[in-house]
N, C-alpha and C positions, 0 to 999 in steps of 0.2 A: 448545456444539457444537465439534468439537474440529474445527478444518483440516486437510485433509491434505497432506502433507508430498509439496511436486512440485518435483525436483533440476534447476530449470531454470536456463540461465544469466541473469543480468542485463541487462537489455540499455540501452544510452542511447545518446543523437547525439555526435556528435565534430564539434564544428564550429570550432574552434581548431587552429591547424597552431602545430608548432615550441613546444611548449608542453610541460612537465616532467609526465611520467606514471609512477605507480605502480599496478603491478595487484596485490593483496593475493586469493589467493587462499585461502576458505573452505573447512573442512571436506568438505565435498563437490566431488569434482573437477568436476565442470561448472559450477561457482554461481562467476562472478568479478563483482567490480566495482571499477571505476575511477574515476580521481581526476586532474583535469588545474588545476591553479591559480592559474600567472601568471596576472597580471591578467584573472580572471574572479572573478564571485561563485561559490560554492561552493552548493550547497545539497543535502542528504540527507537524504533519505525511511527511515526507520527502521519497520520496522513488521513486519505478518504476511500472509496470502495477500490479505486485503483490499489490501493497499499493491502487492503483488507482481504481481498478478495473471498468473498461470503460463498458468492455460488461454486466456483470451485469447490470448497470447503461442505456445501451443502451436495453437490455431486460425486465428490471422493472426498469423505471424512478423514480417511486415513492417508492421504498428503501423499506424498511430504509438500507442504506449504512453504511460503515464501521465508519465516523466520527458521524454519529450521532446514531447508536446502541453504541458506545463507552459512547456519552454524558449520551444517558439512561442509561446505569449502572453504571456508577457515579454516575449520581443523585439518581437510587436503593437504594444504601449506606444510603441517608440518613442523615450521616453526615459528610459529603466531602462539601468541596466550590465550587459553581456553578462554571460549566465548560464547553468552548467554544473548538471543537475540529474543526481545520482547516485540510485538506487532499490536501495538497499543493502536489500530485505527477502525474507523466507523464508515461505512456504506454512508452517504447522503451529508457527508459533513464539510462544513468548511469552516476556517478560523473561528469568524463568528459564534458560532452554533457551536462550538467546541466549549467558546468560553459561556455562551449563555444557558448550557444543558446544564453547567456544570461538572462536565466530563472533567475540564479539565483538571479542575481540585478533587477530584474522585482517581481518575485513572492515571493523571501525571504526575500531580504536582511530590506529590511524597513517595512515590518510586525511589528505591535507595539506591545510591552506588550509580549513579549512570553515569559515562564515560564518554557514547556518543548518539547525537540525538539528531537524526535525519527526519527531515522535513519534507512535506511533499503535498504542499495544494493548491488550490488556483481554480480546477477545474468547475467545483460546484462554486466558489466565491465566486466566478465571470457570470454565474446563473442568477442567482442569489442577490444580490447586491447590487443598486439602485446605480450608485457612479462607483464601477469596477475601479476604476483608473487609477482612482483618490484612495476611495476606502479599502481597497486589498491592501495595499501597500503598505497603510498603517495599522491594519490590524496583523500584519506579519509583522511588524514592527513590536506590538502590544508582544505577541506572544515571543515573540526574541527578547524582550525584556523580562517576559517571568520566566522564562525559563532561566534567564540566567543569575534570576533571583535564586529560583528554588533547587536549581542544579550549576551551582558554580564551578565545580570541577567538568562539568562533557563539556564537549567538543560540540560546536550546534554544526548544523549540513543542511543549508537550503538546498532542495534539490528540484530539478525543472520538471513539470508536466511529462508523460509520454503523451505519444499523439493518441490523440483520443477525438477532442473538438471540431479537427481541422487546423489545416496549415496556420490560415491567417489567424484563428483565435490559439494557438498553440504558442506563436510567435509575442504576441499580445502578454499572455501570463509570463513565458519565460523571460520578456525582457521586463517584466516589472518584478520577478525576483530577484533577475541580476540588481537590477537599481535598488532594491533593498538590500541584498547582501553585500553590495559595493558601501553601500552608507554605512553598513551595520560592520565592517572587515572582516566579510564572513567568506569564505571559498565556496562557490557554488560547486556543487555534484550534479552534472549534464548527461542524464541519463538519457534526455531526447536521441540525441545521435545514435548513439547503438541499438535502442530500439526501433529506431525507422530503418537502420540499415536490414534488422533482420524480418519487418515487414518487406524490405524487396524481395526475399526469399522464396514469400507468398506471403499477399496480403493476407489472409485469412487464417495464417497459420498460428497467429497469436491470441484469436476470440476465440470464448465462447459463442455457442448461438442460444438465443433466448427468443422465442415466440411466441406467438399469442394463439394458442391453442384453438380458441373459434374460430383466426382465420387459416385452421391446413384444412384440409378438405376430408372429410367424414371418412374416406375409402385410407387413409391411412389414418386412425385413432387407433386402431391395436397395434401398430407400427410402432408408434410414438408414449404408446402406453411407459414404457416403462423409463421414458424421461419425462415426466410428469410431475408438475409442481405448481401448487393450485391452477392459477389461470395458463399457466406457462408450460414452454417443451423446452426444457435446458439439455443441450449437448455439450459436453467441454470441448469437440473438436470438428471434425469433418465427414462423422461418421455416415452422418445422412445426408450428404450436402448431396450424394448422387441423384438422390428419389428427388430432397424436397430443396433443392437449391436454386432452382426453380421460382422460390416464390419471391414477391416482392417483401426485398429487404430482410433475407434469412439470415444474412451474414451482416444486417448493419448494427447490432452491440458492438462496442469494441472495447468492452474491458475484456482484461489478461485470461487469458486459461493458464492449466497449471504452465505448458510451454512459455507463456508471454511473463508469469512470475518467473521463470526460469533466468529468462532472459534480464530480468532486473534484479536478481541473486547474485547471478553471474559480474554483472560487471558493478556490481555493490561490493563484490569481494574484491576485483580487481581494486576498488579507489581503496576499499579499506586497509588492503594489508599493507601497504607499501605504511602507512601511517600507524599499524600494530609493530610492523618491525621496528620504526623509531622510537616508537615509546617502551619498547623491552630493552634497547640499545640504551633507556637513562638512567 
């Protein structure tokens, strides 16, 4: 299923003053992101609409979003090293398309100070791309290579699809990540599993709903007014699922609402700190 492509800007906390900042901007004028790195940990989120998450972002501007509930529970801890998370990703992207926008020599390649660089795609590459099997693998392979040209100091982190696709195409991507991060000696990060577990909680508790506005039915348009966005009725949760859930396929989006970003904050801190505590221990 391919993502669609939503030109929003990137958003993160700023919580460091007096600190050396580059803004590298992207192919599309709205989409910036930043980079601050005296003495702070670095961390970048590399990924597609799953990582980005645009509508969210478009439905509550004012977050907190995935980079910066990440930085609050870091700082939770305690005692972890103050840490700047940048959310360098794009709605509708995959490897490919990263390198051929030229995103990536815009919004990666000269990023300073990065420390660790989590990875995260598959989903639009299985759409996109003629033989998935062959060509994913090595174009995660290309970009495992520049990056560790142009950031030789991070930490790379492949990390696996959430369920998004379905079982058997979910299964598909993450076992041709392992096989690249196995070649590559990379440690994958498995964020599958704890997000499916807290889908059994309730399937629906982690989408948004996104619909197509011509097909709800006329007698609720002033209902829905005020989740409106061109053709679409965006809800981030379940607030209408009583009236209009009902319809066929109200709930079949399945990218994150802010709860499903939560849920991959969550256990991005759990894999993180345990590796910010050794590296303050050197």
């Amino acid at each position: 299923m391919m993502l669609p492509i939503d030109r929003r800007g990137f958003s993160r906390s700023f919580a460091a003053i007096a600190l050396f900042t580059a803004f590298l901007i992207n192919p599309f004028p709205s989409n910036q992101a930043v980079a601050e790195h005296e003495g702070r940990v670095q961390i970048l989120l590399l990924g597609d609409s799953t990582t980005e998450g645009s509508v969210p972002r478009r439905i509550r501007p004012e977050g907190p979003h995935l980079e910066t509930v990440l930085e609050q529970l870091l700082a939770a801890e305690g005692d972890l090293p103050a840490c700047d998370v940048i959310n360098s990703s794009l709605s509708g992207e995959y490897i490919r398309r990263l390198f051929d926008s030229n995103r990536y020599d815009r919004d990666v390649a000269k990023l300073p100070g990065l420390d660790y660089i989590f990875i995260r795609y598959g989903i639009n590459d299985r759409a996109r791309l003629d033989n998935f099997v062959d060509d994913f693998p090595a174009d995660f392979k290309k970009l495992i290579a520049r990056l560790r040209v142009d950031h030789p100091d991070a930490v790379l982190i492949p990390m696996t699809v959430i369920p998004f696709s379905g079982e058997e195409a979910s299964v598909q991507i993450n076992d041709l990540i392992r096989g690249v991060a196995k070649e590559e000696q990379l440690e994958v990060f498995d964020i599958y599993p704890r997000y499916a577990a807290e889908l059994e909680k309730g399937y629906n508790m982690l989408n948004y709903r996104r619909y197509a506005l011509a097909k709800i039915p006329a007698k609720y348009h002033e209902l829905v007014k005020p989740f409106v966005n061109g053709p679409s009725v965006e809800v981030m949760g379940n607030e209408l699922d009583a009236i209009l859930g009902h319809l066929p396929g109200w709930t079949r989006d399945r990218h994150p609402n802010l709860a499903g970003y939560n849920v991959i904050a969550d256990e991005t801190a759990k894999y993180l700190a345990p590796q910010l505590r050794k590296r303050s221990e050197k």
